[in-house]
N, CA, C and O atoms as a Tinker XYZ file with bonds, in Angstrom:
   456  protein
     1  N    -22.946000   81.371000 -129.456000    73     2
     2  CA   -24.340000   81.751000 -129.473000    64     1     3
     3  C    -24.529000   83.252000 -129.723000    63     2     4     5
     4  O    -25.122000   83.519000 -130.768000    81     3
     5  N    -24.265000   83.945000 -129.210000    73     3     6
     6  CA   -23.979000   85.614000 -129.359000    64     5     7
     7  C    -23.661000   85.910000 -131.484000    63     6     8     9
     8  O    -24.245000   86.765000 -132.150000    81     7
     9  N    -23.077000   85.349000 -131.782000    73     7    10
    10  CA   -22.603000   85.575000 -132.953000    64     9    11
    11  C    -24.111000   84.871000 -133.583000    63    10    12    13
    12  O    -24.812000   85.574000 -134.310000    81    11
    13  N    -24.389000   83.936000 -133.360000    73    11    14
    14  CA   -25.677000   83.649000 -134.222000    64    13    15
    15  C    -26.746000   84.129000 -134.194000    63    14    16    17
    16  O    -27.527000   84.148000 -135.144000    81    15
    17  N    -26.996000   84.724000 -132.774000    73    15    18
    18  CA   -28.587000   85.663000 -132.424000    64    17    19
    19  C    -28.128000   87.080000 -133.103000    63    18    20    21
    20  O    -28.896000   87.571000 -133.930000    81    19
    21  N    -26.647000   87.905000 -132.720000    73    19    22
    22  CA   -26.151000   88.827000 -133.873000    64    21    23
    23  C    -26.378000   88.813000 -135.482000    63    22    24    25
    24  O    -26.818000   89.772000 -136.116000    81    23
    25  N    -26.106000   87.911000 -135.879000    73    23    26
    26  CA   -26.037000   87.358000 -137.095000    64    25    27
    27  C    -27.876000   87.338000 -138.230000    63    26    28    29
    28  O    -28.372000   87.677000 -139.305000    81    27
    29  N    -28.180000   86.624000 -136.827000    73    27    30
    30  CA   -29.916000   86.429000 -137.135000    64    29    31
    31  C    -30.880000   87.796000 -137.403000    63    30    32    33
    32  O    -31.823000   87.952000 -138.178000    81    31
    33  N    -30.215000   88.765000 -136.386000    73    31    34
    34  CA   -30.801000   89.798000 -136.196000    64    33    35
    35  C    -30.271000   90.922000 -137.521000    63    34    36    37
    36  O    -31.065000   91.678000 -138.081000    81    35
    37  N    -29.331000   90.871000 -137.737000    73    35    38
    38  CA   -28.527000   91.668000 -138.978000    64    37    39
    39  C    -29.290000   91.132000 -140.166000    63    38    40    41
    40  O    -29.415000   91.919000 -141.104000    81    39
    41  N    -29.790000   90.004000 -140.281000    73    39    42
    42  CA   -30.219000   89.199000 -141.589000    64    41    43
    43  C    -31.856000   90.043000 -141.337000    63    42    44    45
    44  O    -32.255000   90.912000 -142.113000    81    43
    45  N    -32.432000   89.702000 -140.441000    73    43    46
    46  CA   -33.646000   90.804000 -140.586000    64    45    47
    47  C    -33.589000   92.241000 -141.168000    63    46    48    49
    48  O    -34.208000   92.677000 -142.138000    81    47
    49  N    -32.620000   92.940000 -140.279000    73    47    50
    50  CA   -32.657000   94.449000 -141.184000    64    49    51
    51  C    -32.641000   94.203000 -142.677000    63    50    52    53
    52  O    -33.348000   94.562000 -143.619000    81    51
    53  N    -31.364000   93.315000 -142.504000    73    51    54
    54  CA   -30.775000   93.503000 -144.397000    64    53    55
    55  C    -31.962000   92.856000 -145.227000    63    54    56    57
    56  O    -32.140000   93.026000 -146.433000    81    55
    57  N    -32.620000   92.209000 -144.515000    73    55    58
    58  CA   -34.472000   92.165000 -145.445000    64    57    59
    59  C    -34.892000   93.074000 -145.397000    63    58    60    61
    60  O    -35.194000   93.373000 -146.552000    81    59
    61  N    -35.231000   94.040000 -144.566000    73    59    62
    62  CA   -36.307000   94.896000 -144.441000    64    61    63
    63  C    -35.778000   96.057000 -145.402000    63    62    64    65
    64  O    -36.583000   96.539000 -146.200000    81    63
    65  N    -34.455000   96.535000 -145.365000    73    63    66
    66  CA   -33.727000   97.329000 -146.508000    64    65    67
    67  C    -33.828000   96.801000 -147.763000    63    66    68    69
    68  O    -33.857000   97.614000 -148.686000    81    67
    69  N    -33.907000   95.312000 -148.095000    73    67    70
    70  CA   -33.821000   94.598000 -149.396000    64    69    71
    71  C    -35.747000   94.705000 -149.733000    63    70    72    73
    72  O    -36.138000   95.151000 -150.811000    81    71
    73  N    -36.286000   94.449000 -149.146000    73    71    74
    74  CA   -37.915000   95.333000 -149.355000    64    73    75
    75  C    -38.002000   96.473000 -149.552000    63    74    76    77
    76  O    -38.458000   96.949000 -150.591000    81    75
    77  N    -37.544000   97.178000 -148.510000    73    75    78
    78  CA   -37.629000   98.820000 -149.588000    64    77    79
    79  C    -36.821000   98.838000 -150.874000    63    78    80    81
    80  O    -37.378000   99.248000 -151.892000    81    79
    81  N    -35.903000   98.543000 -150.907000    73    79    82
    82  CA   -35.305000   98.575000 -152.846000    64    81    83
    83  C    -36.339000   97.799000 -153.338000    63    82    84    85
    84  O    -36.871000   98.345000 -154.304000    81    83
    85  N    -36.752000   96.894000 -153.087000    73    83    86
    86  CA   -37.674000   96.034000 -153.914000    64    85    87
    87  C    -38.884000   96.902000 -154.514000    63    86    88    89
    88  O    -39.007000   97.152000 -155.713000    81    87
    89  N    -40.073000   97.475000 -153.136000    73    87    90
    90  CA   -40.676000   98.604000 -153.486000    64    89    91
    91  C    -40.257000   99.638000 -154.277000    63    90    92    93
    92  O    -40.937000   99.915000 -155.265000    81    91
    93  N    -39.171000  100.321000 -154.007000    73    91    94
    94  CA   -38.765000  101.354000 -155.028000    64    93    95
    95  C    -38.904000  101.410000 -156.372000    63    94    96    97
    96  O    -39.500000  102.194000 -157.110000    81    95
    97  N    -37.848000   99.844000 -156.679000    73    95    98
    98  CA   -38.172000   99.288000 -157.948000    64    97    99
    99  C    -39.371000   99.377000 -158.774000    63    98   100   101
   100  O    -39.495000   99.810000 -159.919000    81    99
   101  N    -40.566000   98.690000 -157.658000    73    99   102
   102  CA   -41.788000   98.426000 -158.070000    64   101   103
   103  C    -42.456000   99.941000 -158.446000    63   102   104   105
   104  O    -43.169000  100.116000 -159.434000    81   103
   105  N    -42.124000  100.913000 -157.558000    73   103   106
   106  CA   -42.857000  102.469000 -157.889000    64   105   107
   107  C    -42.394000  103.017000 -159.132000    63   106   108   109
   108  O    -43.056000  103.803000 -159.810000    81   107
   109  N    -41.098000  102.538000 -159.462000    73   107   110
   110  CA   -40.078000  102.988000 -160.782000    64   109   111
   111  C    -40.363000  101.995000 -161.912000    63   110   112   113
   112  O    -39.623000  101.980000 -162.896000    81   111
   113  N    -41.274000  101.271000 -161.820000    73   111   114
   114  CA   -41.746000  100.122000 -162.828000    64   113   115
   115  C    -40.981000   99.164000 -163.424000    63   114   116   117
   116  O    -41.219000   98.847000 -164.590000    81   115
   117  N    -39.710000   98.427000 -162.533000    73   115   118
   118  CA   -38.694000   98.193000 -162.853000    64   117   119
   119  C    -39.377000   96.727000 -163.063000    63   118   120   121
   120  O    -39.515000   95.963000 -162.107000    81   119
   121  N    -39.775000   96.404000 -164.321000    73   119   122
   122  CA   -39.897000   94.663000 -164.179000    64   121   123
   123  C    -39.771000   94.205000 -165.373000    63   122   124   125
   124  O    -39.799000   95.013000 -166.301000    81   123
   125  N    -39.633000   93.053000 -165.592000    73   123   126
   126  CA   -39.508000   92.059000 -163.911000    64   125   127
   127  C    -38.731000   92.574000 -163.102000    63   126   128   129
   128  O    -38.135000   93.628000 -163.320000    81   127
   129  N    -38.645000   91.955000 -162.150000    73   127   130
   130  CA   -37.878000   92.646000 -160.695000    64   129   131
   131  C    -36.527000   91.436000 -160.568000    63   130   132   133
   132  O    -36.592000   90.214000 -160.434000    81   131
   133  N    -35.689000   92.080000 -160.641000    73   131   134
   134  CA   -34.119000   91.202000 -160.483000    64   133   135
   135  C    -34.777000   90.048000 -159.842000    63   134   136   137
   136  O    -35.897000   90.106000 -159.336000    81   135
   137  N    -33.951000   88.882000 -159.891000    73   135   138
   138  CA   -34.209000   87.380000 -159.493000    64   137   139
   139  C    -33.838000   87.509000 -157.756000    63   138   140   141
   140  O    -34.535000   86.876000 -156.963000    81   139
   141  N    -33.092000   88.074000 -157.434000    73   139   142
   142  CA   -32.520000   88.305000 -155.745000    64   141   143
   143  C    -33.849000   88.853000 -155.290000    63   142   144   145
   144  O    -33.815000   88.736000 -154.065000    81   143
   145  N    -34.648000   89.226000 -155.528000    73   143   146
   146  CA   -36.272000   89.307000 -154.910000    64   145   147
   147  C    -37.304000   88.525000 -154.536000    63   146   148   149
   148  O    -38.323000   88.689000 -153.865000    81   147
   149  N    -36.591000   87.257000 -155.375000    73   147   150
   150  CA   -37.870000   86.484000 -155.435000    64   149   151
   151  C    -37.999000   85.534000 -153.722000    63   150   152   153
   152  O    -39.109000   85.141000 -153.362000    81   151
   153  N    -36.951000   85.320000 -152.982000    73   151   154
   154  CA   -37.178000   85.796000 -151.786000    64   153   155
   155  C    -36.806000   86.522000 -150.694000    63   154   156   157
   156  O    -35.943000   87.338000 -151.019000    81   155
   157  N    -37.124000   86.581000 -149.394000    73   155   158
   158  CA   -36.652000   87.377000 -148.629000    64   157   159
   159  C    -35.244000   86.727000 -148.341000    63   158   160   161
   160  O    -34.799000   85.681000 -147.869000    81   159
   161  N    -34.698000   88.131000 -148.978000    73   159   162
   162  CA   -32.874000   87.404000 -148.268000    64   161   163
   163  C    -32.352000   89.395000 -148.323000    63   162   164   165
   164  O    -32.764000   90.417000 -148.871000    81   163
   165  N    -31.439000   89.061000 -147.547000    73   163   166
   166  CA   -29.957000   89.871000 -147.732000    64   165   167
   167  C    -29.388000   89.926000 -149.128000    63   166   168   169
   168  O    -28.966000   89.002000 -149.823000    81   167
   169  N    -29.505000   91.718000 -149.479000    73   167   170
   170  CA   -28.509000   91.764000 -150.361000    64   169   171
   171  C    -27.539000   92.141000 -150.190000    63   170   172   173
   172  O    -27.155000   92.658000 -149.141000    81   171
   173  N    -26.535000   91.879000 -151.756000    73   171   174
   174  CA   -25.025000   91.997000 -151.346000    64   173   175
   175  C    -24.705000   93.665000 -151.313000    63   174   176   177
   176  O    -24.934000   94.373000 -152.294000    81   175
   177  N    -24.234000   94.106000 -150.248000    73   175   178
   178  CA   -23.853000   95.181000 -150.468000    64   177   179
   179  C    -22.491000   95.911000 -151.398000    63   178   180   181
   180  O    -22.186000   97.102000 -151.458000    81   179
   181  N    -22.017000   95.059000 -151.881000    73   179   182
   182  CA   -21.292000   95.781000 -152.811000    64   181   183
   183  C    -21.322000   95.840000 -154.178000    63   182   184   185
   184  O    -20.636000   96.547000 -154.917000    81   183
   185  N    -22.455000   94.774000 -154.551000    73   183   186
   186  CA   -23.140000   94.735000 -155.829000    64   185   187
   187  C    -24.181000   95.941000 -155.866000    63   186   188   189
   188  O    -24.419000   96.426000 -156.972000    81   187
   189  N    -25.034000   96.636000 -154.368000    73   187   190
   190  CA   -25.659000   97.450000 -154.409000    64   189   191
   191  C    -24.960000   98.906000 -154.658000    63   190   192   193
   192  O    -25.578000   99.765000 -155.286000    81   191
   193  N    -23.913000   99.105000 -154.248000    73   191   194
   194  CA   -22.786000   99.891000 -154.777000    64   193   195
   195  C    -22.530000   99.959000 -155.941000    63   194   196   197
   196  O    -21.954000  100.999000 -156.261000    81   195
   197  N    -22.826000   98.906000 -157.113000    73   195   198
   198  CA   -22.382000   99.400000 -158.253000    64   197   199
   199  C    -21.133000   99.313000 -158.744000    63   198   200   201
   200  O    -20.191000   99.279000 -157.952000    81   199
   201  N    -20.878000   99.253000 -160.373000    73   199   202
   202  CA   -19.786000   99.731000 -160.862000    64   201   203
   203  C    -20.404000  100.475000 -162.169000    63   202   204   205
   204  O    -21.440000  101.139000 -162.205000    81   203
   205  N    -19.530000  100.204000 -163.205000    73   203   206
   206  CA   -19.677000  101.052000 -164.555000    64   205   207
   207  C    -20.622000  101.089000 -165.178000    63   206   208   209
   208  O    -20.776000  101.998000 -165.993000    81   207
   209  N    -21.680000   99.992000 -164.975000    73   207   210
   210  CA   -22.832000   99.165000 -165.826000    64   209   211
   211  C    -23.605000   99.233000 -164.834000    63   210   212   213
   212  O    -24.566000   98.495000 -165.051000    81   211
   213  N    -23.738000  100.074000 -163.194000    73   211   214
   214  CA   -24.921000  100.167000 -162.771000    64   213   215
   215  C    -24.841000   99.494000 -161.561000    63   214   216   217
   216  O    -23.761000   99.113000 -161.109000    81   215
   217  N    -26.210000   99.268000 -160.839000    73   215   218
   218  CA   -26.471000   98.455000 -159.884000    64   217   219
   219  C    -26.383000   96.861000 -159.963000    63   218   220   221
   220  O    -26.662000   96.480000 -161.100000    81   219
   221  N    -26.204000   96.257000 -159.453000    73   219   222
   222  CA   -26.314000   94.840000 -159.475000    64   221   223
   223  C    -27.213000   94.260000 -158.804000    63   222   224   225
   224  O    -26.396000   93.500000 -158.283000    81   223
   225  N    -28.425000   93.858000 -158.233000    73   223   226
   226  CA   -28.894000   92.706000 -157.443000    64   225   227
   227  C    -29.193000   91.688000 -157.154000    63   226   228   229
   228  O    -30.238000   91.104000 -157.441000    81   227
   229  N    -27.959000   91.181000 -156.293000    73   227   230
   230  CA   -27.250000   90.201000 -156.083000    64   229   231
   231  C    -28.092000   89.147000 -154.565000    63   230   232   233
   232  O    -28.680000   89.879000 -153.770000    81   231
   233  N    -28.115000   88.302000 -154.376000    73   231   234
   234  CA   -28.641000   87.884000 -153.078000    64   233   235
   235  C    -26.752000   87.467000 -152.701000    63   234   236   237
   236  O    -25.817000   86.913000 -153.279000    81   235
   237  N    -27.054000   88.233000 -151.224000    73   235   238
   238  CA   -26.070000   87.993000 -150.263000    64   237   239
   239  C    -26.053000   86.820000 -149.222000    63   238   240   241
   240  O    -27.052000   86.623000 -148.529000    81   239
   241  N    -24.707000   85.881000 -149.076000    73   239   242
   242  CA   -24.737000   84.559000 -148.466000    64   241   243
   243  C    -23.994000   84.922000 -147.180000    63   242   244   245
   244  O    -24.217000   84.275000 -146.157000    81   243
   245  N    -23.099000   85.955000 -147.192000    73   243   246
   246  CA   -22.238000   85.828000 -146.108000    64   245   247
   247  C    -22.568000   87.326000 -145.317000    63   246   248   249
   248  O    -23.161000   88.326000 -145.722000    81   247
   249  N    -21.895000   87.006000 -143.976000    73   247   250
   250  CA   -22.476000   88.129000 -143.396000    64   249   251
   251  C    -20.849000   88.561000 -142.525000    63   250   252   253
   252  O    -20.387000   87.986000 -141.538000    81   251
   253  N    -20.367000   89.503000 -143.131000    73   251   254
   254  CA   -18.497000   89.813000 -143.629000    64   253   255
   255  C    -18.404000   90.814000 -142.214000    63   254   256   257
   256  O    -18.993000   91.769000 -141.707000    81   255
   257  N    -17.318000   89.961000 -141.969000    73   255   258
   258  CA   -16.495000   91.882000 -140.944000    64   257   259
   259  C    -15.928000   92.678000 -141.709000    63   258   260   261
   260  O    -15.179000   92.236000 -142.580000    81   259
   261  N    -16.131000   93.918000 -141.580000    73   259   262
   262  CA   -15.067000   95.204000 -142.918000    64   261   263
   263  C    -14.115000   95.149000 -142.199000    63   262   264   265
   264  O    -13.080000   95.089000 -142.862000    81   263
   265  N    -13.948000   95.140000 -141.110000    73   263   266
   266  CA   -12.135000   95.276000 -140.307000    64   265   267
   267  C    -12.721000   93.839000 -139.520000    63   266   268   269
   268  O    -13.696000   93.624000 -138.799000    81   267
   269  N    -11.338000   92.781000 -140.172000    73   267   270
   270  CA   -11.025000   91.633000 -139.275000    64   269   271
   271  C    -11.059000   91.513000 -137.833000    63   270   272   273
   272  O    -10.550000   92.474000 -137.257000    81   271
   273  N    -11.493000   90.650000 -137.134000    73   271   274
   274  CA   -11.573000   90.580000 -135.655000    64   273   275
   275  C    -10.174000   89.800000 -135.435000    63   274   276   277
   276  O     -9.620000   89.050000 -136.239000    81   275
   277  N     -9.818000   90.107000 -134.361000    73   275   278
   278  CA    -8.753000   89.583000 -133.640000    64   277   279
   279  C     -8.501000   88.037000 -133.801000    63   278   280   281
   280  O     -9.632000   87.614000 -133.560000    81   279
   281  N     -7.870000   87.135000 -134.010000    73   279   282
   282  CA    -7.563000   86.046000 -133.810000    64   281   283
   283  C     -7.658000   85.318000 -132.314000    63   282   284   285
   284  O     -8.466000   84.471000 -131.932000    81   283
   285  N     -6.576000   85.928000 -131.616000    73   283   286
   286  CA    -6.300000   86.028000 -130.464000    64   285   287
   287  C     -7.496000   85.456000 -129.394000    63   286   288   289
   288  O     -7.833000   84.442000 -128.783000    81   287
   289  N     -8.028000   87.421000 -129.719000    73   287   290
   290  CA    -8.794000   87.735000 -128.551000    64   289   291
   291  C     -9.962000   88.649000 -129.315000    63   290   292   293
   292  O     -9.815000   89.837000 -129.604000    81   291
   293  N    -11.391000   87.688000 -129.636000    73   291   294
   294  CA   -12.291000   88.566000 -130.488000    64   293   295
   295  C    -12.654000   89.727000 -130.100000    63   294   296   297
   296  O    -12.956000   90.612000 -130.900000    81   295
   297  N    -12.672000   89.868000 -128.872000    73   295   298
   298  CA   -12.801000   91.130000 -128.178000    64   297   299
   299  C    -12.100000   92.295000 -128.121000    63   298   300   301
   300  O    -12.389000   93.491000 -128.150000    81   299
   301  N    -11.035000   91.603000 -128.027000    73   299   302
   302  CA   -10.150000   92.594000 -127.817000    64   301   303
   303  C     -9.418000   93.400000 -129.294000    63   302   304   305
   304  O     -8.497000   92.935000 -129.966000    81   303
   305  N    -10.047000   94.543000 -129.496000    73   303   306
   306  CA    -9.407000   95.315000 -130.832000    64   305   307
   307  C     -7.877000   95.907000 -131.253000    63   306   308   309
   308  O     -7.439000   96.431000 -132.278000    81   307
   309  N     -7.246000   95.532000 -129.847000    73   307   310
   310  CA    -5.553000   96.004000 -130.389000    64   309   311
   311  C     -5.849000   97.768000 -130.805000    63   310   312   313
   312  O     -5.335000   98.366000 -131.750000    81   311
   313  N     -6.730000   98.280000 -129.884000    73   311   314
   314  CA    -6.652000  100.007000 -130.676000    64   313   315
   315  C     -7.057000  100.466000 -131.508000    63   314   316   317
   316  O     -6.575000  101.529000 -131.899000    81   315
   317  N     -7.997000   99.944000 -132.078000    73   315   318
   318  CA    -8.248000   99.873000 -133.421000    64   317   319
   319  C     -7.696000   99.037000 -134.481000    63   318   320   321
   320  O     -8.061000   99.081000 -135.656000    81   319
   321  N     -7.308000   98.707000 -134.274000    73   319   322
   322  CA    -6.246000   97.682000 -135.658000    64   321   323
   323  C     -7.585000   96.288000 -136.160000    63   322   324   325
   324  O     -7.756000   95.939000 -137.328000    81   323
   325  N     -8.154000   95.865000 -135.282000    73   323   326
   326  CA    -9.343000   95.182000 -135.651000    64   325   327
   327  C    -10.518000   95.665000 -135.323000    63   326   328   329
   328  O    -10.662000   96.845000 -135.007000    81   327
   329  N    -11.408000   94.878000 -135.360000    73   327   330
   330  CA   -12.848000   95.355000 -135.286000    64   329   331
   331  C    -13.622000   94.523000 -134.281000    63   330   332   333
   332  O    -13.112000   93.465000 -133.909000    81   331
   333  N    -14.616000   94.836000 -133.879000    73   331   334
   334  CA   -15.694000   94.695000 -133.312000    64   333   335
   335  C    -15.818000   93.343000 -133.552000    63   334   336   337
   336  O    -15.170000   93.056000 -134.559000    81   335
   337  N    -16.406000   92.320000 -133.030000    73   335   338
   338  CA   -17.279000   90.885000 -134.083000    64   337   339
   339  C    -18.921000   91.602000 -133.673000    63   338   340   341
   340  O    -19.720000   91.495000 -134.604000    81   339
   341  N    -19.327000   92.117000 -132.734000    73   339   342
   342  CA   -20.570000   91.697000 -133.071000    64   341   343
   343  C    -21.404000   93.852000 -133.092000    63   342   344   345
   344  O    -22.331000   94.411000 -132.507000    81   343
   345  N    -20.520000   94.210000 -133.944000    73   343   346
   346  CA   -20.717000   95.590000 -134.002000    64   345   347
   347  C    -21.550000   95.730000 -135.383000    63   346   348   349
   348  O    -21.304000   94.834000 -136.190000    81   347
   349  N    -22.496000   96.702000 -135.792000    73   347   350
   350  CA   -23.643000   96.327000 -136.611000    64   349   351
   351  C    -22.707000   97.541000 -137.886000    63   350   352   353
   352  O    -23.089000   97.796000 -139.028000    81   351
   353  N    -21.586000   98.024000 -137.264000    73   351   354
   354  CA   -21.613000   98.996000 -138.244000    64   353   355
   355  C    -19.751000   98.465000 -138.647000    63   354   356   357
   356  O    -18.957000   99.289000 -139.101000    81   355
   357  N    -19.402000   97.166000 -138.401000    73   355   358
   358  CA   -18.501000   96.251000 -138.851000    64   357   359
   359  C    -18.671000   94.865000 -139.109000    63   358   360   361
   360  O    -18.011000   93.888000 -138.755000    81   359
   361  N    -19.906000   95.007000 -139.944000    73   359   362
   362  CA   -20.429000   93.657000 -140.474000    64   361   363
   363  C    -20.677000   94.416000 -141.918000    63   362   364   365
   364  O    -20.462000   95.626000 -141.991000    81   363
   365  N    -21.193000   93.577000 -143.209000    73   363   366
   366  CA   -21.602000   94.101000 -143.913000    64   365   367
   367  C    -22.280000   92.491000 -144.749000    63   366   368   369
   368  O    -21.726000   91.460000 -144.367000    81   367
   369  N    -23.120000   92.373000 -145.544000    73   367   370
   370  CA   -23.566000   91.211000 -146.129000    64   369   371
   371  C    -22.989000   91.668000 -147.772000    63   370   372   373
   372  O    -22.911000   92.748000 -148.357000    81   371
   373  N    -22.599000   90.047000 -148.192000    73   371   374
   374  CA   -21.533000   90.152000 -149.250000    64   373   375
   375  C    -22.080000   88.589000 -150.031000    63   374   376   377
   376  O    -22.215000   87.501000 -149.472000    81   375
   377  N    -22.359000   88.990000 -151.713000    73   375   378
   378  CA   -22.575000   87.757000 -152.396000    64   377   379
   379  C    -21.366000   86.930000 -151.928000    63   378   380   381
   380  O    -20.605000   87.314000 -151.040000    81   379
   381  N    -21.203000   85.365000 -152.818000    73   379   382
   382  CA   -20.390000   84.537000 -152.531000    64   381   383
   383  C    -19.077000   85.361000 -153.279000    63   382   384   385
   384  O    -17.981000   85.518000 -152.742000    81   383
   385  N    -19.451000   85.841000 -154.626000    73   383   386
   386  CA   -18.385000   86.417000 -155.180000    64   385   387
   387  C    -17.418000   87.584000 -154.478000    63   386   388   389
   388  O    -16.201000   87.766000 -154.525000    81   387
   389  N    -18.586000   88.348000 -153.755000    73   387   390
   390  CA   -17.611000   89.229000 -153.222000    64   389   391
   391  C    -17.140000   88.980000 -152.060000    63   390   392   393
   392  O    -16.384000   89.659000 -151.365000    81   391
   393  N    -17.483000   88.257000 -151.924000    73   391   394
   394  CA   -16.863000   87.602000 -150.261000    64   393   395
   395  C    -15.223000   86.827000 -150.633000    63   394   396   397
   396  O    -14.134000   86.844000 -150.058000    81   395
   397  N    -15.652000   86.296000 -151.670000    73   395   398
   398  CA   -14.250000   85.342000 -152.056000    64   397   399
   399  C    -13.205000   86.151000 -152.679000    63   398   400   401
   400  O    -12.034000   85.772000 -152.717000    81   399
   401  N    -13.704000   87.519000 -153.283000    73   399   402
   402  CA   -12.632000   88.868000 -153.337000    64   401   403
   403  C    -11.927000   89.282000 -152.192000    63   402   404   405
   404  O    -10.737000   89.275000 -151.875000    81   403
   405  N    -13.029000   89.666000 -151.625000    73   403   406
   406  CA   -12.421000   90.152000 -150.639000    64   405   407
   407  C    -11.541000   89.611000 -149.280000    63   406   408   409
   408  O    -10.896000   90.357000 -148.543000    81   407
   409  N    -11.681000   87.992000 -149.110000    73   407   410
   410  CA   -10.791000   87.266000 -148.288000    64   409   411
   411  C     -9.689000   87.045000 -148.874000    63   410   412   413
   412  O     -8.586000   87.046000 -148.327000    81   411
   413  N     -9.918000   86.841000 -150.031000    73   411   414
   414  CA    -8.376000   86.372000 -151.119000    64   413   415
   415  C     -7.452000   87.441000 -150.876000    63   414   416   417
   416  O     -6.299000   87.315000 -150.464000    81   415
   417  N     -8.286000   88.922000 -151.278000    73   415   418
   418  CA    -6.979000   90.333000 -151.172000    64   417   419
   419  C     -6.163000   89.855000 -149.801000    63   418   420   421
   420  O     -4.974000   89.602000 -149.608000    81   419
   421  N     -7.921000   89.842000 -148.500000    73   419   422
   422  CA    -7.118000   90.076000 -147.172000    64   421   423
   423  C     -6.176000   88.887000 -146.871000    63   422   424   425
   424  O     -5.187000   89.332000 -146.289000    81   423
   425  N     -6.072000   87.132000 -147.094000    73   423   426
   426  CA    -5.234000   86.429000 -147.209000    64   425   427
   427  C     -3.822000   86.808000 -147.872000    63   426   428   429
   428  O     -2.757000   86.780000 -147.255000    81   427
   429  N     -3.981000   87.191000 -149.315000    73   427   430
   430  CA    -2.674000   87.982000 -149.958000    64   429   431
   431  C     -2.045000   88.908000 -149.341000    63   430   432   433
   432  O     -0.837000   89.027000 -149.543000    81   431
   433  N     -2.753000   89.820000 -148.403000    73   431   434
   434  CA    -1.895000   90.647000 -147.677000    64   433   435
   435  C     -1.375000   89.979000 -146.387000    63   434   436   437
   436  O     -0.187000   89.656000 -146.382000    81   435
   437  N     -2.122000   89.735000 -145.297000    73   435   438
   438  CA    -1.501000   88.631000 -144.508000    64   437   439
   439  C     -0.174000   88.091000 -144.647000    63   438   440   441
   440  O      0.797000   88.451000 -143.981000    81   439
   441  N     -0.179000   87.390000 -145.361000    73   439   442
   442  CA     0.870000   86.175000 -146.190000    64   441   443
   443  C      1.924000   86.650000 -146.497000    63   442   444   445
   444  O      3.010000   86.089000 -146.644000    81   443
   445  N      1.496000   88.263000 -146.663000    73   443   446
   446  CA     2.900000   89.033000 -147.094000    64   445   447
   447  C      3.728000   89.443000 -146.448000    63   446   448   449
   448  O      4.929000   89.518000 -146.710000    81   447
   449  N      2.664000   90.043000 -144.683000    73   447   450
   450  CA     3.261000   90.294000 -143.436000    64   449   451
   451  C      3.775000   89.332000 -142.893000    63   450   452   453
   452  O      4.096000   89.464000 -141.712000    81   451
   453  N      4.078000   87.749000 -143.737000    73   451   454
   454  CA     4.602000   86.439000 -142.449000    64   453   455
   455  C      5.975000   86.954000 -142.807000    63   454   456
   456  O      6.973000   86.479000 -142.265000    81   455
């Protein structure tokens, strides 16, 4: 339960941030306005990051830890070596694409430490 009222509550900000880009857009006369607008959702933050060709806006599905939580013991961080689960500044929202990047790397590395 904790992880879903967390979860719920993170999905609000990442609207209320995905409205102000939206506005911005709209003051910068950007239209039509990317399709990830057309409703209130979470965007992906690493499509908002950009690469060579610019911004991307992407609607975000997953709502990602940047440092893995413990297996073990979610709580418990090993010192830093993992992260938080319900820490707002070790979450990040991630399209499907970049979500499936970024578990694949962290699986490939894993796999390497067996």
């Amino acid at each position: 339960m904790p992880w879903r009222n967390f979860r719920a509550a993170q999905k609000v900000i990442a609207i209320e941030k995905a409205k102000k880009i939206m506005i911005e857009l709209m003051d910068k006369k950007v239209l039509p306005l990317p399709e990830a607008f057309s409703n209130p959702q979470p965007l992906c933050e690493k499509c908002l990051k950009g690469n060579v060709l610019g911004k991307v806006y992407r609607a975000a599905t997953v709502l990602d830890h940047i440092k893995p939580i413990n297996p073990e013991n979610a709580f418990d961080t090993k010192n830093g070596k993992f992260g938080e689960p319900l820490a707002a500044e070790n979450v990040q929202w991630l399209c499907s694409r970049h979500h499936a990047q970024k578990s694949g790397a962290e699986h490939q590395f894993h796999n390497s430490k067996k």
